[in-house]
C-alpha positions as CSV (number, residue, x, y, z in Angstrom):
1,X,6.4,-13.3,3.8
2,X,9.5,-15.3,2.3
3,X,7.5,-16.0,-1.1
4,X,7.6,-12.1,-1.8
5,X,11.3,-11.5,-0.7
6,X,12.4,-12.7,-4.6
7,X,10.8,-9.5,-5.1
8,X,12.9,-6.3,-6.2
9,X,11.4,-2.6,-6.6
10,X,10.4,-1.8,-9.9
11,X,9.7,1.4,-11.4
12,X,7.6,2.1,-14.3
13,X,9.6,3.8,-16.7
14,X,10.8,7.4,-16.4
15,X,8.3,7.8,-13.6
16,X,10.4,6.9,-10.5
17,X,7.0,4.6,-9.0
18,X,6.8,1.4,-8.2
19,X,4.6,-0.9,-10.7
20,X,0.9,-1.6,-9.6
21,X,1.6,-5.0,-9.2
22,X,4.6,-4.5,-7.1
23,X,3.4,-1.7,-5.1
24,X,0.5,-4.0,-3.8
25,X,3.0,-7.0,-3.0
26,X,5.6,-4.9,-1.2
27,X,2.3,-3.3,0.6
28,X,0.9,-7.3,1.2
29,X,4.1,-8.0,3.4
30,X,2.5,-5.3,6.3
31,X,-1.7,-7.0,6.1
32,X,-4.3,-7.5,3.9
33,X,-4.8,-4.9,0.9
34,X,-7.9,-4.4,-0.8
35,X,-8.2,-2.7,-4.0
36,X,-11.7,-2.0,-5.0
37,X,-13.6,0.5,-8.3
38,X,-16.5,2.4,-6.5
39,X,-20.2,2.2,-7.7
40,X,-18.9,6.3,-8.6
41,X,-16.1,4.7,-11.0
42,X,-13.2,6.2,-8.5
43,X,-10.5,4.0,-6.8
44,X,-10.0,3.0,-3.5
45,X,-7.2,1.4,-1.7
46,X,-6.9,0.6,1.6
47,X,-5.2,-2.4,4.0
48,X,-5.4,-4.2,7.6
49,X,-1.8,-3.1,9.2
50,X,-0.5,-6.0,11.4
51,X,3.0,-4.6,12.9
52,X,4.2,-7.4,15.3
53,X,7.4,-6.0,16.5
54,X,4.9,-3.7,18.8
55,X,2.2,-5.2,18.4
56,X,0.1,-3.1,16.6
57,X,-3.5,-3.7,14.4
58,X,-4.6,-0.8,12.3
59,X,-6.5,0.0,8.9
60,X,-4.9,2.6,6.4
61,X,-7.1,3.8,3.2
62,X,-6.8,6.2,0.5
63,X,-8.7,8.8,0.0
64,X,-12.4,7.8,-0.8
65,X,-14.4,9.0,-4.0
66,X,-11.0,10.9,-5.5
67,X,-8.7,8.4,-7.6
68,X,-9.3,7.8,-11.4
69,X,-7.1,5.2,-11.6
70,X,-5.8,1.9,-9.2
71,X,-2.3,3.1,-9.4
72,X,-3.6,6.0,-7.8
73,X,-5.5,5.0,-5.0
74,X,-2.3,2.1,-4.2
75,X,0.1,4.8,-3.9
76,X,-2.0,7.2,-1.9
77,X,-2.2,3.9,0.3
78,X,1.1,3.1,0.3
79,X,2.1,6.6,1.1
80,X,-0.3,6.8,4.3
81,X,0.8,3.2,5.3
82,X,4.5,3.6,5.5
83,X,3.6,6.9,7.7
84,X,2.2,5.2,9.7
85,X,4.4,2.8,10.8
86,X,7.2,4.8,10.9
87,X,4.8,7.3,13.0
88,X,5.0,4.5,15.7
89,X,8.6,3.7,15.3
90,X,9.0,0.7,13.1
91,X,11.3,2.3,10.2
92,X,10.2,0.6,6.8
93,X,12.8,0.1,3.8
């Protein structure tokens, strides 16, 4: 996705994570990420992996019913998804 490659990590201050905002972009250039508040008032994250160098479809997802906040659940996420793909050999940045 060219439009997000402007994009630079940011960290929140003195916390050494990415942003919200910016961990959900730099998650949107692997699929589709959905971010959604439970009818229990816990987070969820998860996203539709699309891998093209090997061809490979899968879904990624926090941990359901346990994050208090959306920064949470994104980085729980983001953890699993990077994992992932480098679990079937595509190394990420």
């Amino acid at each position: 996705m060219k439009a997000l490659d402007f994009l630079k990590r940011t960290e929140a201050v003195g916390t050494g994570e990415l942003v919200l905002e910016h961990r959900l972009i730099e998650m949107a250039r692997y699929g589709k990420v959905f971010l959604l508040l439970n009818d229990n008032g816990k987070w969820n994250c998860s996203i539709n992996v699309h891998v093209n160098a090997v061809g490979a479809k899968f879904e990624v997802s926090s941990e359901h019913g346990k994050h208090e906040s959306p920064s949470a659940a994104a980085a729980d996420c983001h953890t699993r998804m990077l994992n992932a793909i480098n679990n079937i050999g595509v190394k990420t940045k």
